[in-house]
Structure formats: C-alpha cells, structure tokens
TORLUM-534110 format. One record per residue (C-alpha): residue in three letters; chain; x, y, z. Coordinates in Angstrom, 2 decimals. Each point is the difference from the previous one (the first is absolute). Last residue first. Layout:
N
+------+-------+---------+---------+---------+
| resn | chain |    east |   north |      up |
+------+-------+---------+---------+---------+
|  Ala |     A |       X |       Y |       Z |
...
+------+-------+---------+---------+---------+
END
This chain:
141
+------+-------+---------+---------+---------+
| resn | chain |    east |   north |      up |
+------+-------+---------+---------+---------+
|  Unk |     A |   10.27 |  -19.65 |    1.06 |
|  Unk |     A |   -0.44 |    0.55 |   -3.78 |
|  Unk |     A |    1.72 |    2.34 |   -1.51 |
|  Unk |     A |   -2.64 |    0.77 |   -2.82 |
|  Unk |     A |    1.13 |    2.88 |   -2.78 |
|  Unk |     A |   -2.53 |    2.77 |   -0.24 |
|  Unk |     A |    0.06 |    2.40 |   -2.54 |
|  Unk |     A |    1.77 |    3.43 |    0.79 |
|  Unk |     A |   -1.77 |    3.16 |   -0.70 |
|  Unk |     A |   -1.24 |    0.13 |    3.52 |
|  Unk |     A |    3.82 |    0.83 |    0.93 |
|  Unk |     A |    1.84 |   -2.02 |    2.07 |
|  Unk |     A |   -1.95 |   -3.04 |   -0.67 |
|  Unk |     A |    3.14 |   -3.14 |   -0.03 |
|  Unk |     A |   -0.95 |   -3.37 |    1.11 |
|  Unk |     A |   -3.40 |    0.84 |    0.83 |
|  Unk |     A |   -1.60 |   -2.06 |    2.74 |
|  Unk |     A |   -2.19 |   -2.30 |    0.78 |
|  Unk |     A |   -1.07 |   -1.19 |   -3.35 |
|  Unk |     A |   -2.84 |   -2.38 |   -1.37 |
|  Unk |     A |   -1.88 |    2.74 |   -0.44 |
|  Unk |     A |   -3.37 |   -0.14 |    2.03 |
|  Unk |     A |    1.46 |   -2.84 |    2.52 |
|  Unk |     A |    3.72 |    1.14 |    0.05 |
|  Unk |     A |   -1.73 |    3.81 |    0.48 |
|  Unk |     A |   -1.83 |   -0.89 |    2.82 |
|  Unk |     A |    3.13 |   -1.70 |    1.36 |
|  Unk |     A |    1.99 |    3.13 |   -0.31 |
|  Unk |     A |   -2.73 |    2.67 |    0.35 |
|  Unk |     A |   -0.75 |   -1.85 |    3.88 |
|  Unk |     A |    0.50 |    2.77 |    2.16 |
|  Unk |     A |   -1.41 |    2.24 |   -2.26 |
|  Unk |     A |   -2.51 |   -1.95 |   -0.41 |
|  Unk |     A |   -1.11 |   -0.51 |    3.44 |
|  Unk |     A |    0.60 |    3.89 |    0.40 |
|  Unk |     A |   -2.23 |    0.53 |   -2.58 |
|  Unk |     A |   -2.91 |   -2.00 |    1.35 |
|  Unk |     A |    0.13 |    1.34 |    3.53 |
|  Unk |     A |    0.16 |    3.67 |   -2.34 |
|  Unk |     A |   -3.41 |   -1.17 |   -1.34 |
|  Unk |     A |   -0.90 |   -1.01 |    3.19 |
|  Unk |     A |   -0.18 |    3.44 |    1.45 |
|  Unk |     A |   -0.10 |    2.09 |   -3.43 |
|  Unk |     A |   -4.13 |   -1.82 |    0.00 |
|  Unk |     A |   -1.08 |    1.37 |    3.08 |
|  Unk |     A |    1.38 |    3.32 |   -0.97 |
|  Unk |     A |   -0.18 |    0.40 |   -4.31 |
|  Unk |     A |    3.88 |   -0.35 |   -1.05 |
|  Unk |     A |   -1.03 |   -2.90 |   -1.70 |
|  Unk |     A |   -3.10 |    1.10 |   -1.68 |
|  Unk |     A |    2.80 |    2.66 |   -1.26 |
|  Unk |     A |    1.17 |   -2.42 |   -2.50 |
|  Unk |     A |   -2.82 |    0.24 |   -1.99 |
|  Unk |     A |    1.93 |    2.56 |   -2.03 |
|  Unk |     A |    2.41 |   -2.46 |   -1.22 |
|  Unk |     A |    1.03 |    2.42 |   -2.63 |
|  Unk |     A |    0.77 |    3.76 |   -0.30 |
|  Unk |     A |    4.01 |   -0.13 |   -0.13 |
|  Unk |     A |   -0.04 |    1.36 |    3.21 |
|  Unk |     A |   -2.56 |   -1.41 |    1.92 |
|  Unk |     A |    1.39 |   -3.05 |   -0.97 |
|  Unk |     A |    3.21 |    0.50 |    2.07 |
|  Unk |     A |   -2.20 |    1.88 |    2.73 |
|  Unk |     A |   -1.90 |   -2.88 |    0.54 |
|  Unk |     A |    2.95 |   -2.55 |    0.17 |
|  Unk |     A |    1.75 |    2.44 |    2.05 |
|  Unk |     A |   -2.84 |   -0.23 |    2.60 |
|  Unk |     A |   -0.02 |   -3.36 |   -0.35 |
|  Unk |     A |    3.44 |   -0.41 |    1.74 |
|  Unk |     A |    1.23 |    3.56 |    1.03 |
|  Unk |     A |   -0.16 |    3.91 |   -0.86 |
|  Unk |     A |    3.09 |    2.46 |    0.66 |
|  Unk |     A |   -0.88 |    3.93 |   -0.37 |
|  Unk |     A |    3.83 |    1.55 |   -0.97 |
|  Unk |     A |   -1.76 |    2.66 |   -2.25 |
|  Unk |     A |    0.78 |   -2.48 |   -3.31 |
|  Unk |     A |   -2.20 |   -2.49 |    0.84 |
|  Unk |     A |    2.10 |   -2.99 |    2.15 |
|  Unk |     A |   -0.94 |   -3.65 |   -0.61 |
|  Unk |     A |    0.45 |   -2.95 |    2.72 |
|  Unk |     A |   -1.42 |   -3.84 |   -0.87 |
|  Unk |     A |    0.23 |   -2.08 |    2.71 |
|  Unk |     A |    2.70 |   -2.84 |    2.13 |
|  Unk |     A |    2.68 |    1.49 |   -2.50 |
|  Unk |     A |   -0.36 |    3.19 |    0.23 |
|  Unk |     A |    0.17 |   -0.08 |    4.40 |
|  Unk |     A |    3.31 |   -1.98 |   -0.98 |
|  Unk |     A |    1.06 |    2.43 |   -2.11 |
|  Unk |     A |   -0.70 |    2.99 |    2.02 |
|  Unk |     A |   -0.37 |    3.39 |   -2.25 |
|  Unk |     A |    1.76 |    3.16 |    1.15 |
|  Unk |     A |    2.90 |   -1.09 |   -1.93 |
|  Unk |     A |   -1.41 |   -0.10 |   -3.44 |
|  Unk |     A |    3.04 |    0.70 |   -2.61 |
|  Unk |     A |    2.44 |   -1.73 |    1.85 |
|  Unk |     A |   -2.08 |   -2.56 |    1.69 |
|  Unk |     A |   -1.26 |   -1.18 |   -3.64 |
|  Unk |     A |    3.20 |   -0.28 |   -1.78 |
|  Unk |     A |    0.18 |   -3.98 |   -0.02 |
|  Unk |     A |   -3.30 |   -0.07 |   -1.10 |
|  Unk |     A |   -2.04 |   -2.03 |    2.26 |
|  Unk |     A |   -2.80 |    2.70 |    1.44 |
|  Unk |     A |   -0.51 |    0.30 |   -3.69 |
|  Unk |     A |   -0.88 |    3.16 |   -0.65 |
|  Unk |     A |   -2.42 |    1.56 |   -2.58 |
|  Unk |     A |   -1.32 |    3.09 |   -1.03 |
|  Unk |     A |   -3.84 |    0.86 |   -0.88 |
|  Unk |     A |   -1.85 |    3.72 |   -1.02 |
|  Unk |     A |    1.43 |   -0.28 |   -3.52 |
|  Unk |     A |   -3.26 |    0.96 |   -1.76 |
|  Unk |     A |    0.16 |   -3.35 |   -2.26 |
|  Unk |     A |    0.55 |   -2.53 |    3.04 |
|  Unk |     A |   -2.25 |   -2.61 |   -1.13 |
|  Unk |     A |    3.30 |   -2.40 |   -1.09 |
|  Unk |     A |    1.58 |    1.16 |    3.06 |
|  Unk |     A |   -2.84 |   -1.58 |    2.12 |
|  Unk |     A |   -0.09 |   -2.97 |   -1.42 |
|  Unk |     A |    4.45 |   -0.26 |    0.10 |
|  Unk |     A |   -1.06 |    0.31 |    4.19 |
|  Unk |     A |   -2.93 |   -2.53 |   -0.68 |
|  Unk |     A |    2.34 |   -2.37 |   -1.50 |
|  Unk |     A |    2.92 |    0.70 |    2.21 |
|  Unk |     A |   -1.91 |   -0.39 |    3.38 |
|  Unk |     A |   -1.46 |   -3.46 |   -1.21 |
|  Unk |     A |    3.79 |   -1.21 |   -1.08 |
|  Unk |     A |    1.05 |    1.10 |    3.57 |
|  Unk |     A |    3.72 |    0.88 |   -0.44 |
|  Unk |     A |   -0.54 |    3.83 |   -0.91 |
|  Unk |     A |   -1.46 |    0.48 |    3.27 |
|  Unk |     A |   -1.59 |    3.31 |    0.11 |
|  Unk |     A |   -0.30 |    3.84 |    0.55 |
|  Unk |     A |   -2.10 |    1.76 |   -1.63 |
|  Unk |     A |    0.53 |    3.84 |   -0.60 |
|  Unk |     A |   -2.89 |    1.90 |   -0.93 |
|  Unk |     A |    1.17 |    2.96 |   -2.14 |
|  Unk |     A |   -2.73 |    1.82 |    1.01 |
|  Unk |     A |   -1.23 |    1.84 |    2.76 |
|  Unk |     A |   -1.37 |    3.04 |   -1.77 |
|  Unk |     A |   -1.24 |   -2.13 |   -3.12 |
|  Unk |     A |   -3.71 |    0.31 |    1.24 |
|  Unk |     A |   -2.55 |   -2.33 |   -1.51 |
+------+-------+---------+---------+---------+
END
C-alpha cells in the first residue's frame, strides 16, 4: 500500500459516542502514523481547517489525504481502514450497484447517529470528546 497520500485526515463529530469509538478504533491501529483527527466540534476547528464546511461535516463523514484530495461518507470509512490495514471487506461497499444503497444506508445513519447511538449505547451524545482520547461522558438530550 502506497504511503504517498498519507496522513489521512478524518474529520468527525467528536459528540457522536459511535463516531468517537470507531475514531479512538482507528487510532489505536494507527502504528504507521498515516491517520489525524479533527473533531468538526472542537472549538478550534474552523481556525485550523477553514476550507472544510461544518455543516456539510456534520451531515457526513469528510477526510482530506495529505495532497489536498477530499473523500466523503463511506468512502472515508474505506479509506480509514484501508489505512491501518483492516476492514478490508469494506470495499464490497464501494462495489457499484452495491456503493448505491450502501451510501442510501449511510446517509440514513448519519442522519440518525444520535438516536442510533441512544439505542446501541445508551448515549446520544458525548458530553465532552474533544480529542478521541477522551472517554465519553452522557449528556443526555
């Protein structure tokens, strides 16, 4: 796997308790260093990542490779895994017939993460992720 494009830089909503976990995931596999993270809701986010839309974040997943190349909802996903060499059957899902309702799917959870997560986790939200090193702290809503 080429290293050319990499750091991979995901960026994410630090206030979804299902985005953290798979975000802190991800970092835990991360032994080449080809990840960074940004939560979309840090409070220094627009500063340091102008060019990136927080709303348009928010609604899906957005990640940046290092050569200015911007990937989005399950694409991301793939190329998240990709990169720590994992998931690899992921890419049934970026497959043609089968990318078309898997991204109907994502967007529905995306969407949804909040409730989805209340039902999975017993928490919609994160009182406090700012970094992916954080633990979860409910605020319910």
């Amino acid at each position: 796997m080429s290293t050319k494009n990499y750091p991979l830089t995901l960026f994410f909503d630090g206030t979804c308790p299902l985005c953290a976990a798979e975000m802190r995931q991800l970092k835990s596999l991360d032994t080449e260093s080809r990840l960074r993270f940004a939560d979309i809701y840090d409070e220094s986010f627009a500063t340091h990542y102008p060019h990136i839309d927080i709303s348009a974040a928010d609604r899906y997943l957005h990640a940046e490779y290092a050569d200015g190349s911007m990937f989005y909802g399950l694409d991301v996903t793939y190329h998240a895994w990709r990169a720590v060499d994992r998931k690899h059957w992921l890419v049934v899902l970026r497959w043609p017939v089968i990318r078309w309702f898997a991204d109907i799917a994502y967007r529905v959870f995306a969407r949804n993460r909040y409730t989805i997560s209340y039902l999975l986790t017993g928490e919609k939200r994160c009182e406090r992720c700012n970094t992916i090193a954080d633990v979860c702290s409910p605020r319910r809503r």
